[in-house]
MDAnalysis code that builds the backbone (N, CA, C; Angstrom):
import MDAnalysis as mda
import numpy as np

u = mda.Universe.empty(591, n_residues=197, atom_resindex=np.repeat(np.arange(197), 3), trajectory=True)
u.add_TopologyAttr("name", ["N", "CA", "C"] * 197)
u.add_TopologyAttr("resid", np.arange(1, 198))
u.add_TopologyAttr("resname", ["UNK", "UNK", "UNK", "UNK", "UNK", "UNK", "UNK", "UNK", "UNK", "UNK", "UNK", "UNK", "UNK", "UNK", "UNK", "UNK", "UNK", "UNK", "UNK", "UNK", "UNK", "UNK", "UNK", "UNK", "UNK", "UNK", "UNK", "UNK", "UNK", "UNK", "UNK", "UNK", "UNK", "UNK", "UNK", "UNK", "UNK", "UNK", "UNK", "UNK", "UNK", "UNK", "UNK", "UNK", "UNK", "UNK", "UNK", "UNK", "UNK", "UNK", "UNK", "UNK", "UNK", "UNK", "UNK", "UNK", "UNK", "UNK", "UNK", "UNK", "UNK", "UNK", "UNK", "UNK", "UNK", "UNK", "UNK", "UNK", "UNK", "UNK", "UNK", "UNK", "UNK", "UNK", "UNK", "UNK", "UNK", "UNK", "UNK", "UNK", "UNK", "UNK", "UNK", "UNK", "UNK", "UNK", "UNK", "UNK", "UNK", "UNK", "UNK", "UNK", "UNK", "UNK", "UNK", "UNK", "UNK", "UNK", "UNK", "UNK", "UNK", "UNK", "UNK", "UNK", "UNK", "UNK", "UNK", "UNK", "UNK", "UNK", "UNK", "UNK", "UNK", "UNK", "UNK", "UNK", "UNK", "UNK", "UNK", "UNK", "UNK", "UNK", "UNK", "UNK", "UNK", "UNK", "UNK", "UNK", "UNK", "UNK", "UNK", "UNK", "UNK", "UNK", "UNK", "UNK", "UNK", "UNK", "UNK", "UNK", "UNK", "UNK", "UNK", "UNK", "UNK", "UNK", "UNK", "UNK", "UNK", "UNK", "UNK", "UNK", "UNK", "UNK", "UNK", "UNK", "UNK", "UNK", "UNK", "UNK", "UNK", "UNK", "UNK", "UNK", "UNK", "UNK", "UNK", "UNK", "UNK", "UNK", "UNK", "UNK", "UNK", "UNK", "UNK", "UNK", "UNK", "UNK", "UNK", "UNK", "UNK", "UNK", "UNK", "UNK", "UNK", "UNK", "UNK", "UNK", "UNK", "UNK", "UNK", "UNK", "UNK", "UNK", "UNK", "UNK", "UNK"])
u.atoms.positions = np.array([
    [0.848, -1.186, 0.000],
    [0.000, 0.000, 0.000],
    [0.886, 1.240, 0.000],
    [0.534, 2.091, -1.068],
    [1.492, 3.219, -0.731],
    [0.972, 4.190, 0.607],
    [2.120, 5.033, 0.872],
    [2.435, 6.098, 1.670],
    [1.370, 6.601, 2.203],
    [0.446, 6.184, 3.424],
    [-1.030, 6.881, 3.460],
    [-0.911, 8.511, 4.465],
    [-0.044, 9.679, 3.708],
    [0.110, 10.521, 4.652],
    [-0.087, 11.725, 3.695],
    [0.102, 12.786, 4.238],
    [-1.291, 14.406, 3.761],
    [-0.264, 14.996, 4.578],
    [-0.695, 17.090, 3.926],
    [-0.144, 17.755, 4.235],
    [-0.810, 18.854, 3.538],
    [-1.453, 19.264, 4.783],
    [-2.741, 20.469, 3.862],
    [-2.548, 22.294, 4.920],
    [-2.432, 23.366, 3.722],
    [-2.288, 24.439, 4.830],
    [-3.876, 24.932, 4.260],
    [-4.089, 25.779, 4.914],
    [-5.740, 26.664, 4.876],
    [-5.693, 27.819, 5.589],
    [-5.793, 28.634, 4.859],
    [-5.554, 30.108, 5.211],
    [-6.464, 31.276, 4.483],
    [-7.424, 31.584, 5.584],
    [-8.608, 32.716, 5.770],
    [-8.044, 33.955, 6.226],
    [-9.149, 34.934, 6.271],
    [-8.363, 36.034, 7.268],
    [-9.134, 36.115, 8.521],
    [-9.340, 34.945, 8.853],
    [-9.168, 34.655, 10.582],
    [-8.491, 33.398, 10.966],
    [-8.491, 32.721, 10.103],
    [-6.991, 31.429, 10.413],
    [-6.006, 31.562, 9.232],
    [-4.775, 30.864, 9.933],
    [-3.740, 30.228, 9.332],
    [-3.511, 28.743, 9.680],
    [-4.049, 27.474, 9.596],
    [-3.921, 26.427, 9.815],
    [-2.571, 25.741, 8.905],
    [-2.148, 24.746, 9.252],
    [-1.087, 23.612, 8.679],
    [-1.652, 22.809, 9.566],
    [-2.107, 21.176, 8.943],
    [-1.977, 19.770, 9.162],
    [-1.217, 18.827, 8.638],
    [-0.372, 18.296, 9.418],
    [0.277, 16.934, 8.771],
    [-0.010, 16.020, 9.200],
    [-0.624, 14.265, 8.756],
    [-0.969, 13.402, 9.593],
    [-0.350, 12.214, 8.007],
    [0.035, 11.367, 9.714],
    [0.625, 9.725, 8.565],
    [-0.206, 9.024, 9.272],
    [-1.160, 8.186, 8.463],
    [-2.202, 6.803, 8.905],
    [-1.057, 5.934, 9.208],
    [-0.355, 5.781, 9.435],
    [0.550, 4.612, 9.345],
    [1.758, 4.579, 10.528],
    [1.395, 5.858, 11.589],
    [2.814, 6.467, 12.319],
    [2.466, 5.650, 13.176],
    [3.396, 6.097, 14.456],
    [3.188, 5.486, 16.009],
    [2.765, 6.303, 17.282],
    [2.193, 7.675, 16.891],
    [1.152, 7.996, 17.664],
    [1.838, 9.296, 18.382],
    [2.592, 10.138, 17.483],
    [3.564, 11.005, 17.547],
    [2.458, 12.279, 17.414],
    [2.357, 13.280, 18.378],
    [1.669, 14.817, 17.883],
    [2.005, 15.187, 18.492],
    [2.164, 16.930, 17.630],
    [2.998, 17.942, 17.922],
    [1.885, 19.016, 17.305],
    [1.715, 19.756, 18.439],
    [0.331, 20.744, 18.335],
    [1.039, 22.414, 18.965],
    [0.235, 23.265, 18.117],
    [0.980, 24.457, 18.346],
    [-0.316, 25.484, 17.449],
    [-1.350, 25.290, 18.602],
    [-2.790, 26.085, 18.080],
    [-3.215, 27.346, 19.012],
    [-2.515, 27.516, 19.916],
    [-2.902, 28.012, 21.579],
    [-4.110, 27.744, 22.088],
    [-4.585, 26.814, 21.958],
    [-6.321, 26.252, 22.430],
    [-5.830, 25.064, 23.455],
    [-5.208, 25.594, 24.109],
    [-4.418, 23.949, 24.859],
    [-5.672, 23.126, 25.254],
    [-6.326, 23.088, 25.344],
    [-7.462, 21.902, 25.961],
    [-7.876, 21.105, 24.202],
    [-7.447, 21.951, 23.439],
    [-7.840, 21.244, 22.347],
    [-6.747, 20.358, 22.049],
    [-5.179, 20.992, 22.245],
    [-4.217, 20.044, 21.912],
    [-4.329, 18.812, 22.871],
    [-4.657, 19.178, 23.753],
    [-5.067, 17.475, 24.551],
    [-5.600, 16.856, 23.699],
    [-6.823, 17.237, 23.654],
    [-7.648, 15.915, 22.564],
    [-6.719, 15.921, 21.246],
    [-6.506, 16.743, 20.686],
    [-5.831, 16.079, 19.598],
    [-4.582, 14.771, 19.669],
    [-3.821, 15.735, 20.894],
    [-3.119, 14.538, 21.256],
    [-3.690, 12.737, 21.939],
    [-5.076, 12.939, 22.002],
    [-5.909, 12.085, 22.170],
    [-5.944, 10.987, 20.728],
    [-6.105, 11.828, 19.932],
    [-6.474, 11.016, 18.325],
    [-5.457, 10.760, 17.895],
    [-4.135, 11.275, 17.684],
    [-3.081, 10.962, 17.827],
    [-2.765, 9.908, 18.380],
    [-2.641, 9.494, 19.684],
    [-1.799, 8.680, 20.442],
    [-3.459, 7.271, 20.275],
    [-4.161, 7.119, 20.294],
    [-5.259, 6.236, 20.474],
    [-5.869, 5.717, 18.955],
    [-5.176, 6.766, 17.832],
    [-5.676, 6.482, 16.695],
    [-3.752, 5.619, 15.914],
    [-2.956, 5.994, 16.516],
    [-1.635, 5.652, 16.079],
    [-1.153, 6.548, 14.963],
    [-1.647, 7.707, 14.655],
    [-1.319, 8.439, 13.796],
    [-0.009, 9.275, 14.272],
    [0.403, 9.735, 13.184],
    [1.578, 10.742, 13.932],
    [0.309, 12.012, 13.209],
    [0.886, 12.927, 13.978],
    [-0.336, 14.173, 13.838],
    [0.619, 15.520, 14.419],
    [0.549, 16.550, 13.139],
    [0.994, 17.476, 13.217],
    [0.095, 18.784, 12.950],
    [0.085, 19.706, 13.966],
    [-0.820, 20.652, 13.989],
    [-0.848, 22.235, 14.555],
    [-0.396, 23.249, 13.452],
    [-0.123, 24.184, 13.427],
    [-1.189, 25.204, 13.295],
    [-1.712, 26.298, 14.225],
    [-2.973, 27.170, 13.785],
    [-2.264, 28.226, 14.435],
    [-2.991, 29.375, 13.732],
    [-2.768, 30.748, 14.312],
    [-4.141, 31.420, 13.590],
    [-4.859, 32.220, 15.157],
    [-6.450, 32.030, 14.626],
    [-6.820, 33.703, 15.589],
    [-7.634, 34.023, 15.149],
    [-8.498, 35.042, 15.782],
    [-8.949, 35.025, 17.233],
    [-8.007, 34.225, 18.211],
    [-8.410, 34.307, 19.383],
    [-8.455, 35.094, 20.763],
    [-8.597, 36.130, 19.989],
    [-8.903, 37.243, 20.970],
    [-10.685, 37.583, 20.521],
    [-10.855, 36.955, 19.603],
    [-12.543, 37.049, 19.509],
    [-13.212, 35.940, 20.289],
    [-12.368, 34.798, 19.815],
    [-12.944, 33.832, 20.888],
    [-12.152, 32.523, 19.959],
    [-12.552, 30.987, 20.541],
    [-11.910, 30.503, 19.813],
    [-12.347, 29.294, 19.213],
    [-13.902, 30.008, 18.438],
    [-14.361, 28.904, 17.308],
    [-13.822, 29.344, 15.981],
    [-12.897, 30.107, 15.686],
    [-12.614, 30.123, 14.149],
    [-11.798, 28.991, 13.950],
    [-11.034, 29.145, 15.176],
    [-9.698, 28.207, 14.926],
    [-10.145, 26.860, 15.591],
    [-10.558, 26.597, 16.321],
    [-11.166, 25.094, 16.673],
    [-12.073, 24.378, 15.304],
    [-12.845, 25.350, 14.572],
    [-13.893, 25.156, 13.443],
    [-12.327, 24.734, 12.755],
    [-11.761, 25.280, 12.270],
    [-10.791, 25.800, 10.880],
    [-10.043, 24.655, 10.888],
    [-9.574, 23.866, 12.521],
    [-8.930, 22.912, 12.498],
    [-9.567, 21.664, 11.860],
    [-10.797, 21.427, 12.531],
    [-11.505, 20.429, 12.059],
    [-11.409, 20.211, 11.065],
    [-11.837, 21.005, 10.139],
    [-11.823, 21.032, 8.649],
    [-10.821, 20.874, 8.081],
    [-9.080, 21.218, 8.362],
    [-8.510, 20.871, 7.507],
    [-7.966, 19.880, 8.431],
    [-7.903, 19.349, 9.215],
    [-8.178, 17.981, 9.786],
    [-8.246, 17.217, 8.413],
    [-9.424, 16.789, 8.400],
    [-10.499, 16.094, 7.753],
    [-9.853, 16.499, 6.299],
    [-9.684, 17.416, 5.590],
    [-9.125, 17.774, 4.225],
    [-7.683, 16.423, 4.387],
    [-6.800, 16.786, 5.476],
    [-6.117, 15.850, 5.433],
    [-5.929, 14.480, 5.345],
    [-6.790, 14.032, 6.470],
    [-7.411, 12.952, 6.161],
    [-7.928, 12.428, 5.173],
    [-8.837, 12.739, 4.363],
    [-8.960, 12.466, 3.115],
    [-8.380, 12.415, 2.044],
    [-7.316, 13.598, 1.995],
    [-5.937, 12.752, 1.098],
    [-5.047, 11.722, 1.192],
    [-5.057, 11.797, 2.920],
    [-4.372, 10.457, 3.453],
    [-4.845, 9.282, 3.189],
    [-6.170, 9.054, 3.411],
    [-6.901, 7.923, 3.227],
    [-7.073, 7.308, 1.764],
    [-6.683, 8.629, 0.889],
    [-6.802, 7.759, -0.741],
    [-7.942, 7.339, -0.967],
    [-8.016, 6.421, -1.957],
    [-9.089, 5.870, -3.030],
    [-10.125, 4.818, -1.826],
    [-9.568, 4.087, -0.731],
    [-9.806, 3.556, 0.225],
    [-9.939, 2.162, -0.272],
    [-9.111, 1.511, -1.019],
    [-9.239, 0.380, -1.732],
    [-8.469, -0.699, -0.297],
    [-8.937, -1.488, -0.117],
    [-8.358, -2.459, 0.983],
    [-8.475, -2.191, 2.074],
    [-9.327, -0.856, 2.669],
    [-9.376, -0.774, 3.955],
    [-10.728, -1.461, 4.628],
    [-10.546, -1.157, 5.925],
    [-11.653, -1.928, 6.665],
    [-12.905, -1.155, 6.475],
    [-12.527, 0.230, 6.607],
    [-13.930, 1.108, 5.874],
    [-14.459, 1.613, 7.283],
    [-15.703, 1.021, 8.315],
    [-16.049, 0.791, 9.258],
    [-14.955, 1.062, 10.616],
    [-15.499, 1.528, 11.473],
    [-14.707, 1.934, 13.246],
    [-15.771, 1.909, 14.072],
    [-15.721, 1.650, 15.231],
    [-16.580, 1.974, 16.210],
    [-15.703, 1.270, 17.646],
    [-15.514, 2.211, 18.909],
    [-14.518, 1.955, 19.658],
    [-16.090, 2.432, 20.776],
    [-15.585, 1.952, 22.053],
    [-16.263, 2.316, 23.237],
    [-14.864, 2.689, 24.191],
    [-15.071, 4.026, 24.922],
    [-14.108, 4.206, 25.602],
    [-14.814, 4.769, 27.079],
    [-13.985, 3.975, 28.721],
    [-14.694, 4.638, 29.580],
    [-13.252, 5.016, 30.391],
    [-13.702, 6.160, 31.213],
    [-12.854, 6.675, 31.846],
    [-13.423, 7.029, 33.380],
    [-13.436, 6.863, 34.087],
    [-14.229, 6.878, 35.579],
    [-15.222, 6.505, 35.525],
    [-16.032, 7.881, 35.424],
    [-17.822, 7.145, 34.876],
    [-18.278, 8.153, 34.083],
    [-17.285, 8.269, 33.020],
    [-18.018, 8.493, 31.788],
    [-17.751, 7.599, 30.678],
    [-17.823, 7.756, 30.045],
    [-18.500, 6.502, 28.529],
    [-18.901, 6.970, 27.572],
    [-17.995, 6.979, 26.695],
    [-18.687, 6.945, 25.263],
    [-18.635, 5.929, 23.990],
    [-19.212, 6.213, 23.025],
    [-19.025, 5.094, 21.976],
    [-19.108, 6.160, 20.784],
    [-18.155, 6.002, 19.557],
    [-18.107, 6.702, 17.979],
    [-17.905, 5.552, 17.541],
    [-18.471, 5.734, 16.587],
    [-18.822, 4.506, 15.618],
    [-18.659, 5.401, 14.146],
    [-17.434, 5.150, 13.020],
    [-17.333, 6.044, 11.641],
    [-17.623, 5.044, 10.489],
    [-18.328, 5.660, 9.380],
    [-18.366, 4.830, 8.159],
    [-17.371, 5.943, 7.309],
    [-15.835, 5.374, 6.505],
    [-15.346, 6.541, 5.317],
    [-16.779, 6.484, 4.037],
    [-17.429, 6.658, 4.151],
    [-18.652, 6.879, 3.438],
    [-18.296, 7.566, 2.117],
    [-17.982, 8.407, 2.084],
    [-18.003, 9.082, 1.440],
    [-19.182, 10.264, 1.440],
    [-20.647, 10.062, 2.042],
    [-20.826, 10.846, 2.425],
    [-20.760, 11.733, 4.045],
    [-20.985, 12.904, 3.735],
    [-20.782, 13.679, 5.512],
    [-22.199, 13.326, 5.854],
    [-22.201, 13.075, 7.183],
    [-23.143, 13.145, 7.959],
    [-22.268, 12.917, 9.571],
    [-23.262, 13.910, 10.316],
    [-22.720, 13.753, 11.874],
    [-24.109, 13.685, 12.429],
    [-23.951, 12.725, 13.968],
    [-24.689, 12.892, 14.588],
    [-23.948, 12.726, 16.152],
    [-24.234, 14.079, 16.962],
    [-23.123, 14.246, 17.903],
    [-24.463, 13.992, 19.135],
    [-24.438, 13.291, 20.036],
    [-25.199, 13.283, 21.379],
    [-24.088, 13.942, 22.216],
    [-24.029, 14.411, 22.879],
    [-23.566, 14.256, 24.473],
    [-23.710, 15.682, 25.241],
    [-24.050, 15.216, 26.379],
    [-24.291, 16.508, 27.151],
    [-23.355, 16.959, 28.287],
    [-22.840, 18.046, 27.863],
    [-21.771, 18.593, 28.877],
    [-22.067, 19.756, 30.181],
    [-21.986, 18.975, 31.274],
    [-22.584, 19.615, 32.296],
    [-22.241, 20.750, 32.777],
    [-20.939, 21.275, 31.899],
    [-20.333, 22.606, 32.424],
    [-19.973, 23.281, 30.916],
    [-20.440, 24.224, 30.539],
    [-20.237, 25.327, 29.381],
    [-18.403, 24.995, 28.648],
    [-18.112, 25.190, 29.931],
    [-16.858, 25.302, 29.713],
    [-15.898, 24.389, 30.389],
    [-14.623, 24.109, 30.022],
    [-13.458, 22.856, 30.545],
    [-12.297, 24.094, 30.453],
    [-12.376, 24.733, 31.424],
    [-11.153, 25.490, 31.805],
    [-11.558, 27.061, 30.946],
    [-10.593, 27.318, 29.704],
    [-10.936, 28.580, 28.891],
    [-11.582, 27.632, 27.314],
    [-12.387, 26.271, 27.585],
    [-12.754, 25.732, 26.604],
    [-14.209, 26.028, 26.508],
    [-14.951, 26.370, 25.237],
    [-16.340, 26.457, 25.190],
    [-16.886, 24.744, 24.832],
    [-17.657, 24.030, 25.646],
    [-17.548, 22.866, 25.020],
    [-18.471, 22.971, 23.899],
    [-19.119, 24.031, 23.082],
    [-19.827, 24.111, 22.213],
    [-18.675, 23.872, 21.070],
    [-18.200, 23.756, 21.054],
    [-17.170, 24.136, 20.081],
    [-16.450, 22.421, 19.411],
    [-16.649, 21.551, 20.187],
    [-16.339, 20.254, 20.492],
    [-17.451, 19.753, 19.272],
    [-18.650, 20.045, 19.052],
    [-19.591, 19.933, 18.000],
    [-18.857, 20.520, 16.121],
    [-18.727, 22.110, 16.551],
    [-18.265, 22.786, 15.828],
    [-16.874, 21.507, 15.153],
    [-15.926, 21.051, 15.670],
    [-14.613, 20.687, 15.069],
    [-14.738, 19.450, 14.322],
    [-15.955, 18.845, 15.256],
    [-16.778, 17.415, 14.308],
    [-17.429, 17.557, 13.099],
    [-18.492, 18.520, 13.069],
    [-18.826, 19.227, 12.195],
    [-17.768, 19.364, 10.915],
    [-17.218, 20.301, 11.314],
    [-15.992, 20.491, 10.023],
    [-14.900, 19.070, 9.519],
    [-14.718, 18.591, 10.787],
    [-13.902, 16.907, 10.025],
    [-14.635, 16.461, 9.098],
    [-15.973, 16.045, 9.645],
    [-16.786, 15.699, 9.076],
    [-17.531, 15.882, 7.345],
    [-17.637, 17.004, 7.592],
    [-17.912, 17.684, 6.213],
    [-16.320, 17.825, 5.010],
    [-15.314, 17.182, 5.608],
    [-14.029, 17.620, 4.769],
    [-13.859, 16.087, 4.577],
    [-13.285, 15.543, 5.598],
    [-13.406, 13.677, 5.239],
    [-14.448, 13.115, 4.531],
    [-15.410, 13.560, 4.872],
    [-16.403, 12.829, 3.754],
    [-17.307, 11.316, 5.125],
    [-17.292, 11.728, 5.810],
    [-17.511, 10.344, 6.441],
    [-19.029, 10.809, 7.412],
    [-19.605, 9.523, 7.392],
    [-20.233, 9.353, 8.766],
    [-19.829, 8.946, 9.952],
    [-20.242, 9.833, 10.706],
    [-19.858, 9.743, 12.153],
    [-20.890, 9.946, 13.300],
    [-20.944, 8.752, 14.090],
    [-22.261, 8.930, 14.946],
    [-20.761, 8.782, 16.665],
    [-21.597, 9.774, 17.449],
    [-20.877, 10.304, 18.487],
    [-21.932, 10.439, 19.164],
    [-21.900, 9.545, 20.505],
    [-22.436, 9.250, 22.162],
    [-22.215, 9.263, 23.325],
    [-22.278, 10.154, 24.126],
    [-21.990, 9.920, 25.177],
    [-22.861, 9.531, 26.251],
    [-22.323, 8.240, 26.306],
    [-23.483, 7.279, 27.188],
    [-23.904, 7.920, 28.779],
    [-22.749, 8.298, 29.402],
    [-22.962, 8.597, 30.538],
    [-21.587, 9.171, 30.654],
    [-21.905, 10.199, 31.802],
    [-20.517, 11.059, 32.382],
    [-21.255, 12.098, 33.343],
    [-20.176, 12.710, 34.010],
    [-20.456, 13.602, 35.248],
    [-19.520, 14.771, 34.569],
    [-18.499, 14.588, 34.595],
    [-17.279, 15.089, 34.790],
    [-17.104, 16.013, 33.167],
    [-17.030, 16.551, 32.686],
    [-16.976, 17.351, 31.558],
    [-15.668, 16.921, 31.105],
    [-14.699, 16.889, 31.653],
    [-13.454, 16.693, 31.156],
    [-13.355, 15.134, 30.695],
    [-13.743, 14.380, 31.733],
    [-13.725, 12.975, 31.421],
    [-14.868, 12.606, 30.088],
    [-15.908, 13.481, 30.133],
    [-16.403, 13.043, 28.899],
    [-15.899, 13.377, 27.419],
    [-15.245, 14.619, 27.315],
    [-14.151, 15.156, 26.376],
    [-13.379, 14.124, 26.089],
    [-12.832, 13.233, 27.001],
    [-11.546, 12.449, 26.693],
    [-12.293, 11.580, 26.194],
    [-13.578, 10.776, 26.787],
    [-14.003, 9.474, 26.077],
    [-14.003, 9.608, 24.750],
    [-14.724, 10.856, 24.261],
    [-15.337, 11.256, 23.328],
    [-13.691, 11.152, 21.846],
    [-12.891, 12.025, 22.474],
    [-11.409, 11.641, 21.566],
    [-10.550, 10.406, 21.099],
    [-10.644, 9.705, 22.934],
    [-10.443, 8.984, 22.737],
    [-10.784, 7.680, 22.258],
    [-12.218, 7.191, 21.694],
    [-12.777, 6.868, 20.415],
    [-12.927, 6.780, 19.716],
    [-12.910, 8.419, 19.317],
    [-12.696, 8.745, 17.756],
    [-11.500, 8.335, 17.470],
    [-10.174, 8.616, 18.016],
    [-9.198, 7.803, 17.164],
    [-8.962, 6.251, 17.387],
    [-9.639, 5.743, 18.319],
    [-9.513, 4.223, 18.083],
    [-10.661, 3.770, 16.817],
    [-11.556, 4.492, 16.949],
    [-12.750, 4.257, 15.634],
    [-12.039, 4.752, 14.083],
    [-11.291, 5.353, 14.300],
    [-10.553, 6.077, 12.845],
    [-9.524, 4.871, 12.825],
    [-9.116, 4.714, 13.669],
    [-7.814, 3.774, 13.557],
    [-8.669, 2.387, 12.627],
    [-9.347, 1.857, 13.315],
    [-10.179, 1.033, 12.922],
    [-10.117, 0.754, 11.420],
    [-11.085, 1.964, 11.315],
    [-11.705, 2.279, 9.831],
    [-10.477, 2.226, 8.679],
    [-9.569, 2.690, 8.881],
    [-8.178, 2.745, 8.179],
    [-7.111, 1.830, 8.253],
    [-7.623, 0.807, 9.028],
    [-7.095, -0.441, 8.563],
    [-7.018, -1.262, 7.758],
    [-5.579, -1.781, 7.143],
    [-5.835, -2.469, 5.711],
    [-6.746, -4.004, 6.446],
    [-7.631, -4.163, 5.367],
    [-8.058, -5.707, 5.981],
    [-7.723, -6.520, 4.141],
    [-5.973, -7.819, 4.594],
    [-6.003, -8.266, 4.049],
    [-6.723, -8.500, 3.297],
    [-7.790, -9.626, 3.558],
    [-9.077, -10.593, 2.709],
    [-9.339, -9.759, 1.759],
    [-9.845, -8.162, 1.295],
    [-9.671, -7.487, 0.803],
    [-9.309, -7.217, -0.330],
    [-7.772, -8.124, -0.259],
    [-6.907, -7.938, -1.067],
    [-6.874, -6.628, -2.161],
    [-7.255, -5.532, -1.595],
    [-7.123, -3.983, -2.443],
    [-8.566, -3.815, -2.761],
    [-9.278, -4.568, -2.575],
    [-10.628, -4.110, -3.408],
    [-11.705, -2.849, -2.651],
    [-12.097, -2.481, -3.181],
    [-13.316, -1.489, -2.568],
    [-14.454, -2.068, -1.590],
    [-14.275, -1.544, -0.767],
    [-15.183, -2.250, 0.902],
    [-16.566, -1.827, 0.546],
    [-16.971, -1.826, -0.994],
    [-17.887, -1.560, -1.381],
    [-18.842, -1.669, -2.045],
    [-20.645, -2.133, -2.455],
    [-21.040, -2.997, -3.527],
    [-21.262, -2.010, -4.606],
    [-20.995, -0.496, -4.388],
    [-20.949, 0.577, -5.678],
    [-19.967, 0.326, -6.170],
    [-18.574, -0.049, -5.499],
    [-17.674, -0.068, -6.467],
    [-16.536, 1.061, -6.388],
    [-17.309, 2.322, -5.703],
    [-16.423, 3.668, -5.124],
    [-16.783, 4.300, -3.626],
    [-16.184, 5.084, -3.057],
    [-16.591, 5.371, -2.070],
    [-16.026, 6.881, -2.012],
])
């Protein structure tokens, strides 16, 4: 299989984003967005998805900081989708359950090809430090709509806002990991009865 790795910049005049991500690394990220509660989770998908993940923003955050949480998502997901290629031999399908005290979640991704999200979870505190957790929607949203994928996102149960943040990441990259696995049997073909994805 060749080289499954991307390298996308995106630049508005309220962001400057750079993403680099290899499907294929050992779980290496290096984040440099000033949203530190976000570089956690990223470093979440990173280290739980096995990607190496590189992530550079400089964003309008003295307005607040959905341009650049939005802006990431999206070229996230732009990346991803070059990474991921034609998707010939992969497993296609993810779905991980992750618990952390007593919260719990489950993401479950199809590379579909089409976007669709459906995000549950309820966060009992607005905010996780200087984080809006509204914004946690917002970055799914934009992966979402750039990868091309379905993604259904649950959070079964939680107290703790922070602990549900982590389930919630840490899922998604065991569910991405998943999905982007070569599955021999396969042998290169399309995980698909159209034929494309």
């Amino acid at each position: 299989m060749a080289s499954r790795n991307a390298t996308v910049n995106r630049e508005t005049l309220e962001t400057q984003i750079a993403v680099s991500i290899n499907l294929d690394g050992s779980g290496e990220g290096k984040f440099d967005t000033g949203v530190p509660f976000l570089e956690h989770m990223l470093d979440q998908i990173a280290r739980h998805g096995l990607f190496d993940l590189d992530v550079k923003a400089k964003g309008d955050l003295h307005i607040d900081g959905h341009h650049t949480v939005e802006d990431i998502g999206i070229t996230l997901g732009q990346a991803f989708a070059q990474a991921v290629g034609d998707k010939r031999g992969i497993t296609r399908y993810g779905h991980a359950y992750v618990p952390l005290d007593e919260s719990l979640s489950r993401v479950v991704i199809d590379l579909s090809g089409r976007p669709s999200l459906d995000f549950v979870a309820d966060f009992g505190a607005g905010m996780i430090g200087d984080f809006d957790t509204e914004l946690f929607y917002e970055f799914f949203q934009g992966f979402v709509n750039h990868a091309q994928v379905t993604l259904h996102i649950d959070s079964i149960r939680g107290r703790n806002s922070h602990h549900i943040a982590e389930t919630i990441f840490k899922a998604f990259g065991r569910a991405l990991r998943m999905a982007v696995s070569v599955d021999e049997r396969l042998a290169g073909a399309m995980p698909s009865t159209k034929g494309s994805l």
